[in-house]
KEGU-84176 format. One line per field, with one value per residue (C-alpha): x, y, z. Coordinates in pm, whole numbers. Each point is the difference from the previous one (the first is absolute). Layout:
BEGIN
X	X ...
Y	Y ...
Z	Z ...
***
This chain:
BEGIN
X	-1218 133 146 -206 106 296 -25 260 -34 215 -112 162 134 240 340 -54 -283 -120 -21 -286 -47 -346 -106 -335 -87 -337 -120 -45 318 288 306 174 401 258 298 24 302 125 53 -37 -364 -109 266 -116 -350 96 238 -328 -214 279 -85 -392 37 163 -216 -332 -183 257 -58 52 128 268 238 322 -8 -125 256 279 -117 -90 367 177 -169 71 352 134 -38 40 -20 -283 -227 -74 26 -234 -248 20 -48 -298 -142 114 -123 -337 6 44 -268 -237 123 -59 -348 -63 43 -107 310 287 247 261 -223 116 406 3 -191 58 280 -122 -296 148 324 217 41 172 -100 110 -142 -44 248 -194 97 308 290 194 96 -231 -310 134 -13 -393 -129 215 -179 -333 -1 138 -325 -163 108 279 320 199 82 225 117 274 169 269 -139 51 352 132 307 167 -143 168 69 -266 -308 201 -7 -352 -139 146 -103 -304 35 90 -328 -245 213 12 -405 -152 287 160 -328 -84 199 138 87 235 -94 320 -247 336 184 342 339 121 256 -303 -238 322 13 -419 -57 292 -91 -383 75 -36 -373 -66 -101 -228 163 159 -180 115 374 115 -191 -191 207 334 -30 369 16 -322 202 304 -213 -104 283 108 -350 -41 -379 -225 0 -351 -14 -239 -326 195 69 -232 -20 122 287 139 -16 176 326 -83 -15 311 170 -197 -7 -286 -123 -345 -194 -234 -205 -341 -250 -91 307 176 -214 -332 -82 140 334 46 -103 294 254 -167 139 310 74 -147 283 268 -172 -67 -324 -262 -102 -188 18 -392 -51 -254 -365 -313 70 359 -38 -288 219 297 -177 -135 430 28 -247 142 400 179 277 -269 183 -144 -304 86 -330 -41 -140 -261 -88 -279 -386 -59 168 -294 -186 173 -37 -197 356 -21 309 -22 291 61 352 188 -76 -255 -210 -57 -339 -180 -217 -2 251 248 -336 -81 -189 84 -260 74 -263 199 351 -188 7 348 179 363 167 408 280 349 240 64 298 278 -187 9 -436 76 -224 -286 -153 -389 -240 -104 -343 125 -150 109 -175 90
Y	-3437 -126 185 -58 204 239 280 230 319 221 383 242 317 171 -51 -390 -240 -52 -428 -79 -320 -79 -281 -195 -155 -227 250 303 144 77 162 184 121 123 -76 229 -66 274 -167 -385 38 -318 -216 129 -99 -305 -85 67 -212 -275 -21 -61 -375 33 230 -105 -156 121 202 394 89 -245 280 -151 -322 124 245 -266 -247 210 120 -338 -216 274 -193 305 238 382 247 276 -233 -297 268 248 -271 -144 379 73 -353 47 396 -134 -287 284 154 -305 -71 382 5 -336 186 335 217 132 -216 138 -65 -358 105 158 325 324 240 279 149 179 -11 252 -12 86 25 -155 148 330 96 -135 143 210 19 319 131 253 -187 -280 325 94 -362 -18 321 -129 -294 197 195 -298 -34 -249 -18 -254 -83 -246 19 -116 337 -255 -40 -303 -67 -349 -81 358 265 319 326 197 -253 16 392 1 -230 212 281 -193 -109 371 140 -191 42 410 -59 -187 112 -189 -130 -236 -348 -59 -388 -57 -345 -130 -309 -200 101 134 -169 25 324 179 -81 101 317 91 -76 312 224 -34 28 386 -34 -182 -339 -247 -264 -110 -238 -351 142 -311 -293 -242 -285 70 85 54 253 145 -22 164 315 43 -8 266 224 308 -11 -312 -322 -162 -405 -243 11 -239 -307 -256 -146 60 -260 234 301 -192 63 336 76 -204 230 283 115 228 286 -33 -363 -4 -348 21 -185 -40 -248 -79 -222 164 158 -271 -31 405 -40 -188 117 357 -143 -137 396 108 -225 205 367 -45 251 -213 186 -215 37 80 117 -213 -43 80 -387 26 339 -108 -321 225 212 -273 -65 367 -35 -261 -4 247 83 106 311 163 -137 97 60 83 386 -97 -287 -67 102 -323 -92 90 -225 -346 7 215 144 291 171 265 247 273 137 -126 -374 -241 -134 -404 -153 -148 -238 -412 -133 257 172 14 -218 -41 82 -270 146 354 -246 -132 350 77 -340 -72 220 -100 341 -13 128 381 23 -3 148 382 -2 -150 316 -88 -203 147 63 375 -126 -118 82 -9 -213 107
Z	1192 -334 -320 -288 -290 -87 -292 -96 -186 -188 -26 -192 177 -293 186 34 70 343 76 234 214 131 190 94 231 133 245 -252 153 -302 33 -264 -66 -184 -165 -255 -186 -261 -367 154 9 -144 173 326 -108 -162 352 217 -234 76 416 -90 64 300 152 -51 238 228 365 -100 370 -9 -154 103 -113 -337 -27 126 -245 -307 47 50 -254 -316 53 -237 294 21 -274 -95 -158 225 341 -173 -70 368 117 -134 137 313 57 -118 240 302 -155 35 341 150 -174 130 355 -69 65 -213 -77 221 315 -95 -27 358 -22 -62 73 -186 -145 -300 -173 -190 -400 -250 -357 -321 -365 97 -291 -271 -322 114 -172 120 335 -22 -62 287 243 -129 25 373 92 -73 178 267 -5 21 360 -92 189 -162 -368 -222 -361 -205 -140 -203 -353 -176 163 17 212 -6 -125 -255 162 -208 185 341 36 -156 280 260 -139 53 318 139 -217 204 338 -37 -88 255 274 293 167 -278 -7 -330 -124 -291 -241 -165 -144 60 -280 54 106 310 -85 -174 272 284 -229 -20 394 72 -243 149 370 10 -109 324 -144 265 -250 -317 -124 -149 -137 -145 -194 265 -100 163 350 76 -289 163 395 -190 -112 357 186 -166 -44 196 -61 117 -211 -80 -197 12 -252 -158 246 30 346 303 -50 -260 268 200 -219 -4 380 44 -251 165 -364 29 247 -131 -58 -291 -45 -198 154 -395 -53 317 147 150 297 235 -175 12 338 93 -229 218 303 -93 -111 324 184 -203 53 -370 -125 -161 -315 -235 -330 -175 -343 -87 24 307 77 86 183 201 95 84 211 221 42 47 337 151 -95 300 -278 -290 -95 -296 -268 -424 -143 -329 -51 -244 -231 -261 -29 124 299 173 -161 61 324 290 119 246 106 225 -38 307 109 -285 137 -80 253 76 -71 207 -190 7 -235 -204 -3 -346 -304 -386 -235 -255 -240 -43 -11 -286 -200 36 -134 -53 -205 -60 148 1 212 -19 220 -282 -267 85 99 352 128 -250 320 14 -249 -111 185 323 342 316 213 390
***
């Protein structure tokens, strides 16, 4: 089997662009992926387009090598760019290999562990702004059957944060706590924002609520400052949607910075190279809890890792999305129990429709996070979709 073509596609979804890899091959069997990179969109399509000479003519199934040598030979190695582009390559060369066999992709990473795996939901706040309304949108999801939920309650903070936003986001935090009660998990987003006395102060004042984990404190770029916030956290410390490989977990686990590993399959390398940054956690008790925000592409690749990875501890999912998610591809998550259940079929088990990509084109978003609309996230028209 040989690769004969590779197409990207960008699709708009309101809070960013979704960046999709497929690849061809000369047996009919193609592959697709995702490395959906927020605001980077056409670099990431642009860095893709870049490993079309190397890759074509070249055996899909040979997944290491490829990944090994897309890797070494960018000489300017690392960053979100160049590992987001060799993501989405490699999660659509799994796909081709599985299909070229007929079973799921993690049939080929050791086999299952589980069947189904516990979520937790991102978006569900769309279009709150006060406590109040956080509680009504918690207690709907709730209703939903969901048992786990994560928002950032901090405004448009950056480094510390004023008195008047602190008390308002835990008034927040305590709304949606006293609505949805003890059973449900709550996780609290810092978006890595705050310095390390702000983020010291925010993870005490939000250990009564019961937190499963505070998450990214600190920016991603200083892992001492994040190691610093933890050591002296009462509450759980979660990092990692931000490190690209598992060489730059490796500083991580020897600072044993984090309580909570968070590598997107989207940017960190693929399903192989979350596979072993997986283990490398497992060795330090570490809960693998990947971070997934993104599109049907990346989840379906992430829950192939959440099958076969023994430390898998928890699967963020957004709660809805746009009218058309469930057109681009034939995704079908089945939701019981406040978990999602793994599929079954060859490959990450789904296909892109490139004709419906085709009708929702790139359209340019900026970040929200500093800006005061960081819970403007879904459109008044969005569905969910499990």
């Amino acid at each position: 089997m040989k690769i004969t073509d590779l197409k990207t596609f960008i699709v708009d979804c309101y809070r960013t662009n979704w960046v999709f890899v497929k690849i061809e091959t000369d047996e009919g069997i193609s592959g697709i992926g995702e490395g959906t990179l927020e605001y980077k969109e056409h670099a990431l399509a642009g860095a893709i387009e870049d490993q079309r000479r190397y890759l074509i003519g070249k055996d899909p199934t040979n997944i290491e090598e490829h990944y090994h040598k897309m890797y070494r030979d960018a000489y300017w190695r690392g960053g979100p760019v160049l590992m987001s582009a060799v993501s989405a390559i490699e999660m659509a060369l799994w796909d081709i290999s599985a299909k070229a066999l007929g079973v799921p992709v993690y049939r080929l990473l050791g086999g299952k562990v589980r069947d189904k795996v516990k979520i937790y939901v991102n978006g569900w706040f769309a279009g709150a702004k006060e406590p109040e309304e956080f509680a009504a949108a918690a207690k709907r999801a709730v209703e939903r059957g969901i048992k786990a939920m994560k928002w950032d309650p901090f405004g448009k903070s950056y480094m510390n944060i004023d008195n008047d936003v602190f008390n308002k986001a835990i008034r927040n935090i305590a709304a949606v706590r006293e609505a949805v009660g003890d059973e449900v998990d709550l996780l609290i987003e810092g978006h890595g924002r705050f310095d390390v006395p702000t983020g010291i102060k925010i993870a005490k004042a939000i250990e009564p609520f019961k937190p499963l984990f505070f998450e990214e404190p600190v920016p991603p770029d200083n892992l001492e400052a994040l190691a610093a916030v933890r050591d002296k956290s009462p509450v759980a410390i979660s990092a990692g949607e931000r490190l690209y490989g598992r060489r730059a977990f490796l500083e991580l686990f020897e600072r044993r910075a984090a309580d909570y590993i968070q590598p997107d399959i989207s940017h960190a390398g693929g399903i192989m190279e979350l596979k072993k940054i997986a283990a490398m956690a497992e060795a330090k008790y570490i809960p693998f809890a990947p971070h997934n925000p993104s599109g049907p592409v990346a989840n379906a690749a992430t829950l192939q890792l959440a099958a076969c990875c023994p430390n898998f501890e928890i699967l963020e999912i957004m709660l809805t999305d746009v009218e058309w998610r469930k057109e681009i591809t034939n995704e079908n998550l089945v939701f019981e129990d406040g978990c999602i259940r793994i599929p079954d079929l060859p490959g990450l088990g789904l296909e892109l429709n490139e004709e419906c990509a085709a009708q929702h084109p790139y359209i340019p978003h900026d970040l929200r996070h500093y800006t005061g609309a960081l819970t403007e996230i879904r459109p008044a028209k969005s569905i969910f979709y499990f």
